[in-house]
C-alpha positions as CSV (number, residue, x, y, z in Angstrom):
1,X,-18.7,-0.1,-1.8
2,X,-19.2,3.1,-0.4
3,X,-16.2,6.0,0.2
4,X,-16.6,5.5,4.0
5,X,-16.2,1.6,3.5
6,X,-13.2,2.8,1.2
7,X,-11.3,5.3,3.7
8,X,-11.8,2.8,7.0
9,X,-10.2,-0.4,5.3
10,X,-7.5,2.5,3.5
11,X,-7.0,3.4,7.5
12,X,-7.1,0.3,8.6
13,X,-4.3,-0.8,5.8
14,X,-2.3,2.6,7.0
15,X,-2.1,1.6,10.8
16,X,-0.9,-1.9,10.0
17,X,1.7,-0.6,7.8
18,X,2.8,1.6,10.8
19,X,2.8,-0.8,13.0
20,X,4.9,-2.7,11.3
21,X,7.3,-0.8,9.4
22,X,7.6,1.1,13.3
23,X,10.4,-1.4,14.9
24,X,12.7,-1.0,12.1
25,X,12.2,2.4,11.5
26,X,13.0,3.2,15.0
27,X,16.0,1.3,15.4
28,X,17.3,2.2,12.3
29,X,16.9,6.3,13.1
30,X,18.9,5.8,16.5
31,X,21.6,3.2,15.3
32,X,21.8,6.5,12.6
33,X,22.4,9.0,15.1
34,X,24.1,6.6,17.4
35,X,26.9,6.2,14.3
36,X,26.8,9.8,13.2
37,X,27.7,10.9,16.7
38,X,30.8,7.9,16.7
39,X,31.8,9.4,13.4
40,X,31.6,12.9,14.5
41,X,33.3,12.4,17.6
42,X,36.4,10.4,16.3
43,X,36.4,12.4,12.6
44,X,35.7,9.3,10.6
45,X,33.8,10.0,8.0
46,X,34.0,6.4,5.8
47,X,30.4,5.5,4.5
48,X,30.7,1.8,5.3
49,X,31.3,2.3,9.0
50,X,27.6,3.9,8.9
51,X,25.8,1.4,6.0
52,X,27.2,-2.0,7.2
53,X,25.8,-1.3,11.2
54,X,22.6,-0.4,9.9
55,X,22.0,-3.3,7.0
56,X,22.7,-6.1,9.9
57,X,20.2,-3.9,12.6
58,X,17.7,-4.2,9.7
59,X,18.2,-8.1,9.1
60,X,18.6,-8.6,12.6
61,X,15.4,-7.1,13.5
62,X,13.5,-8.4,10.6
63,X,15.1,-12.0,11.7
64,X,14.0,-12.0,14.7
65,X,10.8,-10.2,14.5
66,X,9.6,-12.5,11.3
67,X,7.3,-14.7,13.9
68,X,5.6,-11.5,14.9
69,X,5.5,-9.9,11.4
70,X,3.7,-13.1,9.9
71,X,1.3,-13.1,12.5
72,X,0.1,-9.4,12.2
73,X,-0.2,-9.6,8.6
74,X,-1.8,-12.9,8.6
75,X,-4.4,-11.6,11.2
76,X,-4.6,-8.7,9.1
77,X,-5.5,-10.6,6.1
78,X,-8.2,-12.7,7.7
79,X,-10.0,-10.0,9.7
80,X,-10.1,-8.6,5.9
81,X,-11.7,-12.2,4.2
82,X,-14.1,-12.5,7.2
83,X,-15.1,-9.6,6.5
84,X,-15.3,-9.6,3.1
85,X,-19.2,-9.7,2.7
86,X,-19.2,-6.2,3.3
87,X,-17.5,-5.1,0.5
88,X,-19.0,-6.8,-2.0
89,X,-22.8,-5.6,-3.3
């Protein structure tokens, strides 16, 4: 296995690790600021007004998006079988 062969499936593994860790990411940063500005606006500043919102977003998302998170890793994994007679000898 050569370095090149090494740094394009490392890429490759990079980008799908984006692109999935992306939605939650996302909608956990603005539910953050969303809550922070709530907080800052009315003066509460209790820690479970801003942790409880964002563990339901999280399962929420991952709930929902499961069907789609399957499939891109399972895609994923066989593009990286199919092609696994490159990286071996």
């Amino acid at each position: 296995m050569t370095p090149d062969l090494v740094s394009e499936l490392m890429r490759h593994l990079l980008r799908e690790a984006m692109i999935l860790a992306a939605p939650i990411l996302l909608a956990t940063a603005l539910l953050s600021f969303l809550l922070s500005l709530v907080q800052t606006l009315t003066s509460l500043q209790d820690q479970s007004l801003t942790s409880v919102p964002r563990l339901l977003a999280v399962t929420t998302i991952l709930l929902v998006g499961m069907p789609w998170f399957v499939e891109r890793m399972v895609t994923y994994t066989r593009t990286l079988l199919g092609d696994f007679h490159r990286y071996v000898g």
